[in-house]
DSSP file (Angstrom, degrees, kcal/mol; ACC not computed):
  #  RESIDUE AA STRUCTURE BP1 BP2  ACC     N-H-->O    O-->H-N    N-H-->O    O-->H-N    TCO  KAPPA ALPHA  PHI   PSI    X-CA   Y-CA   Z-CA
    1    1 A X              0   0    0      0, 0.0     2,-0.6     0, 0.0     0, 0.0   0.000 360.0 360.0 360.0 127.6    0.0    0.0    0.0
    2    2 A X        -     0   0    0      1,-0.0     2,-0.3     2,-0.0     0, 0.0  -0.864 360.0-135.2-105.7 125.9    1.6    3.2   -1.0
    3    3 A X        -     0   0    0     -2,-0.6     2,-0.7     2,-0.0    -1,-0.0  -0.658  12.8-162.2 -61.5 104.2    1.6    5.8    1.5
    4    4 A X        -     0   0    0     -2,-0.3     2,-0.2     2,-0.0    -2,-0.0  -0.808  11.1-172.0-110.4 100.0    0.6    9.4    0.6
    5    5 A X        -     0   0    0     -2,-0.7     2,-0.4     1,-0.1    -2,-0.0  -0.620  19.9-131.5-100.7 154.7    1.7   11.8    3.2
    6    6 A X        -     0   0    0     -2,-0.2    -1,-0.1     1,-0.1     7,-0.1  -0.776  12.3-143.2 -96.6 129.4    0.6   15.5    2.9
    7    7 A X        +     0   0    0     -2,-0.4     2,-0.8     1,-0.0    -1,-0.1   0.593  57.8 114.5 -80.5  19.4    3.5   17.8    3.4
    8    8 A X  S    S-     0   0    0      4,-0.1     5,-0.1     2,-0.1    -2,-0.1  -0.684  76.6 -92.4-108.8 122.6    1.8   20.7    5.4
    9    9 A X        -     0   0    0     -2,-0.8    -3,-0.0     3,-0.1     0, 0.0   0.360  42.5-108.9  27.9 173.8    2.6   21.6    8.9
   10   10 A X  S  > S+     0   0    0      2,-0.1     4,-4.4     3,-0.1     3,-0.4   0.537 116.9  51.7 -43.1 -75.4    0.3   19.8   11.5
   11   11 A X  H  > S+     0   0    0      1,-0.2     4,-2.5     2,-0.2     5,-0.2   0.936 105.7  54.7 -63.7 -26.0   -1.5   22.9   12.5
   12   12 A X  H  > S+     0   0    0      1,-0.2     4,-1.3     2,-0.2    -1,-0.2   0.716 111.8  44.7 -77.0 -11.5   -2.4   23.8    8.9
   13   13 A X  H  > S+     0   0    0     -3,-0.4     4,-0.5     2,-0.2    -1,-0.2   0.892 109.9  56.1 -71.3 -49.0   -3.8   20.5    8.5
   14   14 A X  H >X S+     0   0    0     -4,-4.4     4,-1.6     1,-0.2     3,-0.8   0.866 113.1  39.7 -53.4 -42.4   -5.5   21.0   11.7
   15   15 A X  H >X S+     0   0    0     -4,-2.5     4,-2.0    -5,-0.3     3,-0.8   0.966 111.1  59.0 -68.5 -37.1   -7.1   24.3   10.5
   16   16 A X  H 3< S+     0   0    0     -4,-1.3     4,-0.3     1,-0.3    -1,-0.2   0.684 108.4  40.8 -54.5 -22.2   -7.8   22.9    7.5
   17   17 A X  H << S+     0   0    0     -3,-0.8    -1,-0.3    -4,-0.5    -2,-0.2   0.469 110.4  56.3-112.6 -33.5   -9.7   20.2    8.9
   18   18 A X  H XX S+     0   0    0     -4,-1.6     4,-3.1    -3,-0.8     3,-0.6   0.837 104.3  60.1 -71.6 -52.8  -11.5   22.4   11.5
   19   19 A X  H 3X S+     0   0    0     -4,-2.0     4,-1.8     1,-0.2     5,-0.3   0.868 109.3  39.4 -29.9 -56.6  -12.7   24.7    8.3
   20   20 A X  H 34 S+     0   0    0     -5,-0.3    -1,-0.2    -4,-0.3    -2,-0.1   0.555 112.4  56.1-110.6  10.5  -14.5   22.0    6.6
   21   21 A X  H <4 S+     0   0    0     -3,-0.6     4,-0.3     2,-0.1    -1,-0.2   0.564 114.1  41.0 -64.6 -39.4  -15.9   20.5    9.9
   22   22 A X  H  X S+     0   0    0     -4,-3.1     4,-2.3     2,-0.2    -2,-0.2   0.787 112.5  52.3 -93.1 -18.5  -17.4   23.9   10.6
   23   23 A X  H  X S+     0   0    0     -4,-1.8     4,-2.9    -5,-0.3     5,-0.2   0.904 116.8  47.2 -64.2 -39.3  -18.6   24.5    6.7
   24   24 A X  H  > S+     0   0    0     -5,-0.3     4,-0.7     2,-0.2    -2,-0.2   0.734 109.7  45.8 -90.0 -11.6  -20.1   21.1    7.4
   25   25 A X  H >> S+     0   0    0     -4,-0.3     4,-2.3     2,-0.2     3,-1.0   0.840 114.3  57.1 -79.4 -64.7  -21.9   21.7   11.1
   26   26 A X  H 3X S+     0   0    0     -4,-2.3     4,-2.6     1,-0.3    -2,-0.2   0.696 108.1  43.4 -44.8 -36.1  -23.1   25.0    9.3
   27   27 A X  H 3< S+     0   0    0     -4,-2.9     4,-0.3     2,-0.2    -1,-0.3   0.925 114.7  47.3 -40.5 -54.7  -24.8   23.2    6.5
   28   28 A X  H XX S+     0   0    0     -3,-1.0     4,-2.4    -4,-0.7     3,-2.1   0.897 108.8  52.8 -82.1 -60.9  -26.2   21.0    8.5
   29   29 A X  H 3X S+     0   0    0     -4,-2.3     4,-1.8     2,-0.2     5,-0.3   0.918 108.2  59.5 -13.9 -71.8  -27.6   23.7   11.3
   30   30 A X  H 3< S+     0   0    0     -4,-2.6     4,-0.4    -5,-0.2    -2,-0.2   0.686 103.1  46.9 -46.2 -11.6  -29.1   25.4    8.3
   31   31 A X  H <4 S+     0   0    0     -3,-2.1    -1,-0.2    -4,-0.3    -2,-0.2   0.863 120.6  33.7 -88.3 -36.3  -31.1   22.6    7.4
   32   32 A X  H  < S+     0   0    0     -4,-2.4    -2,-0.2     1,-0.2    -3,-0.1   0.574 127.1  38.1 -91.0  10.3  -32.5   21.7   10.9
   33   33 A X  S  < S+     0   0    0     -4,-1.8    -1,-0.2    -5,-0.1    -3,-0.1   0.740  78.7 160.7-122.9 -14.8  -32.7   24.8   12.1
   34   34 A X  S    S-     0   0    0     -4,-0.4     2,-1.1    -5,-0.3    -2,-0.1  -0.037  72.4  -0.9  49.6-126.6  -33.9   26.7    8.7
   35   35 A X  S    S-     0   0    0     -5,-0.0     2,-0.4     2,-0.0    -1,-0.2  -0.594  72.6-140.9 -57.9  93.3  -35.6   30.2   10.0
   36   36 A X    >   -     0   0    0     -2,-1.1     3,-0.5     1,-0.2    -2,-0.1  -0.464   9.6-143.6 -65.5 122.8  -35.5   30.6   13.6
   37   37 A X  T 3  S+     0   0    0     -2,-0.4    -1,-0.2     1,-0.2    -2,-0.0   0.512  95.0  54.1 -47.3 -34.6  -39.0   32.2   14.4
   38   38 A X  T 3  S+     0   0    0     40,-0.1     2,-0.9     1,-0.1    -1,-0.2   0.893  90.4  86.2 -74.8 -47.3  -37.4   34.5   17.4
   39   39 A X    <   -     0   0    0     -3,-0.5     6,-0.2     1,-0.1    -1,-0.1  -0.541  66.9-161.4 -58.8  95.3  -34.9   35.9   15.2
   40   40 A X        +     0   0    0     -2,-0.9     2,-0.2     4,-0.1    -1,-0.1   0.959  67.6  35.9 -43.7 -87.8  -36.1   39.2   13.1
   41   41 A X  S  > S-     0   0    0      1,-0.1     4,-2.1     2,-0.0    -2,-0.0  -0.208  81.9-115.6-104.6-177.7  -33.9   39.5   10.5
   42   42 A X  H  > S+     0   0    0      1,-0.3     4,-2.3     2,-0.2     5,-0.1   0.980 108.9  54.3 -68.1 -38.5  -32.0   37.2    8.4
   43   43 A X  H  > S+     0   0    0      1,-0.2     4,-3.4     2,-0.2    -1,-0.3   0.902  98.1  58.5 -62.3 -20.5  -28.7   38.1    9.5
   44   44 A X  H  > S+     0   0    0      1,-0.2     4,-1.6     2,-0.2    -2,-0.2   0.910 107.0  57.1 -62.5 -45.3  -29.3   37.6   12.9
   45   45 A X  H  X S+     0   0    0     -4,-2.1     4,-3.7     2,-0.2     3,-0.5   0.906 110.0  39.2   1.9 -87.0  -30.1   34.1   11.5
   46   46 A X  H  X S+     0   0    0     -4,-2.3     4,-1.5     1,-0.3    -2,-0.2   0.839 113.5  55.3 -58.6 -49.8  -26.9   33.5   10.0
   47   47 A X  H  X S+     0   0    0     -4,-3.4     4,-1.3     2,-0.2    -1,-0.3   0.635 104.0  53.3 -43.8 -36.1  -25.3   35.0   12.7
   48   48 A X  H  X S+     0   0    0     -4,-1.6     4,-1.3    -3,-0.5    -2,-0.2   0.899 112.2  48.6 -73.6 -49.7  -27.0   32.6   15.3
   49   49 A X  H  < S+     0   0    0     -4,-3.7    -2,-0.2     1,-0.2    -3,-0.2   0.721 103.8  58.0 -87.7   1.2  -25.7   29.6   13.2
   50   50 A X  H  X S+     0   0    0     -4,-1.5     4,-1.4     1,-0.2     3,-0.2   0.843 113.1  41.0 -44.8 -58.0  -22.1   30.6   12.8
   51   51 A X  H  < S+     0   0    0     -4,-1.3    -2,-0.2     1,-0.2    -1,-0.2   0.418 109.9  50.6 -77.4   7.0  -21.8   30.7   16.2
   52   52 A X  T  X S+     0   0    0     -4,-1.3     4,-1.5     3,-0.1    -1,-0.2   0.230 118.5  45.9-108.3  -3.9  -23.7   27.6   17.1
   53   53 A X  T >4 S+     0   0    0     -3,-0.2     3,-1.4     2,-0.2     4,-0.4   0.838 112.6  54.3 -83.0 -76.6  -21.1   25.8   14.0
   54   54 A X  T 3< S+     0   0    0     -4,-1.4     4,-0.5     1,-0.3    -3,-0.1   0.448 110.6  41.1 -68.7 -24.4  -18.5   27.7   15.8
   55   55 A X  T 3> S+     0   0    0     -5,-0.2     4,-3.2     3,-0.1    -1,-0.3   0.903 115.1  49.1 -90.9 -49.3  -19.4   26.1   19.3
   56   56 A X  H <X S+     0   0    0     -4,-1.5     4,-1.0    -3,-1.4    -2,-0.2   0.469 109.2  50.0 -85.9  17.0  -19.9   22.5   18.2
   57   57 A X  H  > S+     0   0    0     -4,-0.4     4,-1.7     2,-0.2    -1,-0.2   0.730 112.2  51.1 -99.0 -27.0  -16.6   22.3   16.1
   58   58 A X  H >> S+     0   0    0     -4,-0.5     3,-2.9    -5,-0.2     4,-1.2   0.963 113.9  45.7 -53.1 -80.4  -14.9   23.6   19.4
   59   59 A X  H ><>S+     0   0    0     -4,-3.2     3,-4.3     1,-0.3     5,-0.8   0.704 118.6  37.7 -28.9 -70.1  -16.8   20.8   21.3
   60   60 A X  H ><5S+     0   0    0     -4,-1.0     3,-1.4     1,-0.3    -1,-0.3   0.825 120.7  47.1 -54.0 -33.4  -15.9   17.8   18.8
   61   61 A X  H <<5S+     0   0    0     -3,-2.9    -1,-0.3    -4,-1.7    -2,-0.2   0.481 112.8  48.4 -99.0   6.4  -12.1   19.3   18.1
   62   62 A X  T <<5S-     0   0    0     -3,-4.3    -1,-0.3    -4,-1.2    -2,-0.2   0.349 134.0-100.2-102.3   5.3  -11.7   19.7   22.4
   63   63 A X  T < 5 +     0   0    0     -3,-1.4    -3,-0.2    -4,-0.5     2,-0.2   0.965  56.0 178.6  60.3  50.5  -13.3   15.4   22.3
   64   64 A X      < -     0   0    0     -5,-0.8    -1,-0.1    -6,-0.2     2,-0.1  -0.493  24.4-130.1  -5.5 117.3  -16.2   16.2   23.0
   65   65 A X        -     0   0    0     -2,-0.2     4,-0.3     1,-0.1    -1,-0.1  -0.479  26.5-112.4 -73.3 179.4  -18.8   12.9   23.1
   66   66 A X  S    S+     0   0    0      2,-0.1     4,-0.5     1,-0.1     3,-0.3   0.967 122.0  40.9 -39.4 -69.4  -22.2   13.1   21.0
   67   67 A X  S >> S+     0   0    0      1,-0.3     4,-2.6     2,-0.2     3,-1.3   0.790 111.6  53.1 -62.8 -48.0  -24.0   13.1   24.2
   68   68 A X  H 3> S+     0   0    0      1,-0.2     4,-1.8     2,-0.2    -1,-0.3   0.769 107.0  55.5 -62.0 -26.6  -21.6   15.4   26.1
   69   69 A X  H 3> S+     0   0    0     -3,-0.3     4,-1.6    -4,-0.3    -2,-0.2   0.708 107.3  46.8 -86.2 -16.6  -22.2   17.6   23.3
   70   70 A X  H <> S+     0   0    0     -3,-1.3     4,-1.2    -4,-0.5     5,-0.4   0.927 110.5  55.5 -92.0 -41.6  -26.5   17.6   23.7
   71   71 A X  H >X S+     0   0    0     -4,-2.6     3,-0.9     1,-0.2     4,-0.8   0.948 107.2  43.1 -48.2 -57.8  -26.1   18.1   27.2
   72   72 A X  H >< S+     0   0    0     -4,-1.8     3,-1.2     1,-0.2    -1,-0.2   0.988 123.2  43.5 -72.4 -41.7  -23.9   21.3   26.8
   73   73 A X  H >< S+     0   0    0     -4,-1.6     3,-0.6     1,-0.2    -1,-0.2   0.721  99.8  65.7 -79.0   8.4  -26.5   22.5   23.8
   74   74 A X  H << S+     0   0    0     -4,-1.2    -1,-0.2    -3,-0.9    -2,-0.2   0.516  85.0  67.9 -90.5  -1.0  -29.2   21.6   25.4
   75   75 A X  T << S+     0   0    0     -3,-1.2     2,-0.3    -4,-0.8    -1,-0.2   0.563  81.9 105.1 -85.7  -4.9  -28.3   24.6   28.0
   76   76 A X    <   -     0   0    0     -3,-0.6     2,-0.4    -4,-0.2     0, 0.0  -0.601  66.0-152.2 -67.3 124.7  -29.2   27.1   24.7
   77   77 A X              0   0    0     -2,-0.3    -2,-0.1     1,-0.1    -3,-0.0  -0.983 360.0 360.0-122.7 113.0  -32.2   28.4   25.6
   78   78 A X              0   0    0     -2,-0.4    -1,-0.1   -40,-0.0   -40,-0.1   0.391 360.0 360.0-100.6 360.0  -34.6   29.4   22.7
């Protein structure tokens, strides 16, 4: 099996890797979370699910469990 190692840094792998973890929470947010009803305007929206991407990519990239991870969003009060 031939071995293809990537030559960049550690941490740029690690951002790199965080990046398309949080592109991929944010999708995912958008789908389930679509308009939030409280929220007034659309940025406020966007704004809410950047920072809810931004929370669960921290959780999963500190090891975070699944479970550990509803518990702490379930402390989000909407």
């Amino acid at each position: 099996m031939v071995s293809s190692r990537d030559p960049r840094p550690e941490s740029e792998k690690q951002q790199l890797l965080s990046k398309i973890l949080r592109a991929s929470v944010s999708e995912k947010l958008e789908d389930l979370l679509g308009d939030v009803p409280e929220l007034n305007q659309e940025e406020d929206n966007n704004d809410v699910i950047q920072d809810l991407s931004e929370y669960v990519t921290l959780l999963v990239s500190n090891g975070r469990t699944k479970n550990q991870a509803k518990i702490l969003l379930g402390a989000i009060s909407w």
